[in-house]
C-alpha positions in Angstrom: 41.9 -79.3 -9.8 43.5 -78.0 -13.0 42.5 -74.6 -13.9 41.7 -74.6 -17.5 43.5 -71.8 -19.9 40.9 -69.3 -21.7 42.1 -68.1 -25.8 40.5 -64.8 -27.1 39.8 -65.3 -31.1 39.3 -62.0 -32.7 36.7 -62.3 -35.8 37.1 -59.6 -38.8 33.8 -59.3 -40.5 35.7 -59.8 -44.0 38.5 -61.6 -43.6 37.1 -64.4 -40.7 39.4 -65.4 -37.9 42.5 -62.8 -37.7 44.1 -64.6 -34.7 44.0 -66.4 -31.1 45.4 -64.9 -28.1 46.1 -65.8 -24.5 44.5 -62.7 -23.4 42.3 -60.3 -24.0 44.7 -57.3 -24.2 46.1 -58.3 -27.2 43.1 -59.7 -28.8 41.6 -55.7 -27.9 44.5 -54.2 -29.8 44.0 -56.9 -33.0 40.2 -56.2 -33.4 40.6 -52.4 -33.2 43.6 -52.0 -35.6 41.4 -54.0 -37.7 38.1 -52.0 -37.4 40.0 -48.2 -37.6 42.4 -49.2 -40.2 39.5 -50.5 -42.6 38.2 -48.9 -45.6 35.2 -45.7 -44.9 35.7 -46.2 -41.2 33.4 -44.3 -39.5 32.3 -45.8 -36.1 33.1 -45.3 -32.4 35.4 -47.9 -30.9 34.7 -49.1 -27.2 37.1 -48.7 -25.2 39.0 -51.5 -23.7 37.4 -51.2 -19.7 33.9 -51.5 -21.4 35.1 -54.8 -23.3 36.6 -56.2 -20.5 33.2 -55.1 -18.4 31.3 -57.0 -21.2 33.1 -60.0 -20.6 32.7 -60.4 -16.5 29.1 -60.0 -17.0 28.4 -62.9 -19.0 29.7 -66.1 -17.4 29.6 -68.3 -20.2 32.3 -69.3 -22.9 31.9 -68.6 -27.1 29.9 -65.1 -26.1 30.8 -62.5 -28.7 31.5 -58.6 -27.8 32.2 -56.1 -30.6 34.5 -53.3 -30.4 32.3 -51.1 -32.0 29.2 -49.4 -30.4 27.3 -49.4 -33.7 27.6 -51.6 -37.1 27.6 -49.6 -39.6 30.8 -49.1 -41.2 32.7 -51.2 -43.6 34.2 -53.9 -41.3 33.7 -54.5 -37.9 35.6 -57.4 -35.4 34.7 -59.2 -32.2 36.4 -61.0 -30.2 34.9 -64.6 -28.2 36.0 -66.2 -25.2 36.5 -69.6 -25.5 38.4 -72.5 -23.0 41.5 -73.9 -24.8 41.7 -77.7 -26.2 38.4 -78.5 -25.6 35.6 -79.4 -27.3 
């Protein structure tokens, strides 16, 4: 049977969807950029192993993990799982 791909979409709490990636890697170094390059930043990022940790503990597609431990600075991101071309 036909494995079916998996597509990380990084959300940015202002500026909606910033991209779609093919792993979560890249998607990682989208939704930090995004959080420590925003205006008054003043949170602590997680680090990559603790997103990816996030992510093997919850089986299911469209679950949400933020890279920031806390939310309240002036933008924050999070990046979903989701299965590509399908509904």
């Amino acid at each position: 049977m036909k494995k079916n791909k998996i597509v990380y979409v990084v959300m940015g709490s202002e500026d909606g969807i910033l991209g779609v990636y093919g792993n979560v890697k890249k998607a990682y170094g989208v939704a930090s950029e995004y959080v420590t390059g925003a205006y008054e930043y003043n949170g602590t990022l997680k680090s990559y192993s603790w997103v990816l940790k996030e992510f093997k503990q919850v089986d299911f597609m469209g679950f949400d993990v933020d890279v920031m431990d806390h939310q309240s600075n002036y933008a924050s991101a999070s990046i979903s799982r989701h299965y590509f071309n399908q509904q």
